[in-house]
N, C-alpha and C positions, 0 to 999 in steps of 0.2 A: 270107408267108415259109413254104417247105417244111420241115417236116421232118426232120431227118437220118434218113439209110438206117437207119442203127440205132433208132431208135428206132420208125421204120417197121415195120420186118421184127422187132424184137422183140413189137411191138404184134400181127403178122401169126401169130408163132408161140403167143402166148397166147390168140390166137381158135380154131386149129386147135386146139389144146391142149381150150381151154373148152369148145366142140363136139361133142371125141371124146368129154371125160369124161361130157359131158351127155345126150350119146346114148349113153353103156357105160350110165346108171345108167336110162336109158328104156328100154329093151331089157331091162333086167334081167340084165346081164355083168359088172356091175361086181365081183363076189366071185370073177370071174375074174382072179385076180392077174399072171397072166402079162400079161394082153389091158393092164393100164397101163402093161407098158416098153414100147408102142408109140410114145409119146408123141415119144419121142426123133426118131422119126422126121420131126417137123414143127420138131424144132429143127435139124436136119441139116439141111432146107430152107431154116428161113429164115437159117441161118450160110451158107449155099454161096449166098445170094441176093444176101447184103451182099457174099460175096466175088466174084460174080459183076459183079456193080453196080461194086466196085471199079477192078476190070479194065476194063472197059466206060470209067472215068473216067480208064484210064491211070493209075490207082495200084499200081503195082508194086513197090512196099518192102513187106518181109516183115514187120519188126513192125508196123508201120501196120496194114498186114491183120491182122496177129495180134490185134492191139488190136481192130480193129473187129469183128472175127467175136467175140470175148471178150465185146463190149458187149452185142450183140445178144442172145446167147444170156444173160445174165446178164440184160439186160432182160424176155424172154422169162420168166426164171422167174422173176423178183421179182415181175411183174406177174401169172405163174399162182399163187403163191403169197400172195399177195394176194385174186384171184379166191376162191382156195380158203376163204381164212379169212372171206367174205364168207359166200361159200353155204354151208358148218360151220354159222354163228349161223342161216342160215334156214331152216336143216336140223334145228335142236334143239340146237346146240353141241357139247358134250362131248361126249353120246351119240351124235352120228352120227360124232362122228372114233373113241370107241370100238368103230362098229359097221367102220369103214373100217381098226381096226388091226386087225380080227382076224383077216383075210385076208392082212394086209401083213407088216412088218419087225418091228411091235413088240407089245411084252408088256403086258400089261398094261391100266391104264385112262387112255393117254396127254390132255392137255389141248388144246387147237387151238395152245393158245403148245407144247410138246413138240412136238406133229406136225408144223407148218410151220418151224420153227428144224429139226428134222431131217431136213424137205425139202429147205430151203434149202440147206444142207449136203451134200445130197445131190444138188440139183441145178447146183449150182458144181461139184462134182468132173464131171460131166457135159457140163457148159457146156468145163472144160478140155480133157475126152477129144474130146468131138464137134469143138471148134477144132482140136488136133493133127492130127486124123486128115483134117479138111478141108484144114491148111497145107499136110500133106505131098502128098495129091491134089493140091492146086494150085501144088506149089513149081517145076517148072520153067516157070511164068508170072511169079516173081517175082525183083526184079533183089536180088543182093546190096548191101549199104550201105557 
């Protein structure tokens, strides 16, 4: 038994995702804060992947799609957010999520449970913008209901 696309191509965006971060922190960029809103870019892929696949399967109702691009990318970061809070504890826990706020959004000496609930949070609102902006790209492929 395959699969669903979504969960495919969420799996697909939290490896591109695990990669880039892995290679910013080998490299020694990681304290380059800009260089991690790139990430977004592998979640655009793999939303326009599923919506692509969709199309492909003759699904052309618009919340369906909306729905499956939603999953995806919602898969994508529970699964990077996950990843995250794995490598924090083999990284030294607290202290490497405090060496990682100091660069980022927050103040302070956040916990792994703070940083990834305000990832999460922050990768949902994300997950929303990156699907709209993909519906609209792709709205005259889709049939009204």
């Amino acid at each position: 038994m395959k699969p669903p696309k979504e969960i495919i191509n969420g799996f697909i965006i939290f490896i591109a995702i695990s990669i880039y971060f892995l290679l910013m922190e080998t490299l020694n960029l990681a304290h380059l804060f800009y260089l991690r809103f790139l990430n977004v870019l592998f979640v655009f892929y793999g939303v326009n992947r599923t919506i692509q696949m969709n199309l492909k399967e003759n699904q052309k109702k618009f919340v369906s799609n909306a729905v499956s691009a939603m999953l995806t990318s919602i898969i994508g970061v529970i699964l990077s957010i996950i990843g995250l809070v794995i490598y924090s504890y083999l990284q030294g826990g607290d202290a490497f999520v405090a060496s990682l706020s100091e660069t980022f959004l927050f103040g302070g000496n956040p916990t792994i449970d703070a940083y990834s609930i305000s990832l999460l949070f922050e990768g949902i609102a994300s997950s929303v913008i990156v699907t709209l902006l993909l519906m609209l790209y792709w709205n005259n492929q889709f049939s009204s209901d």
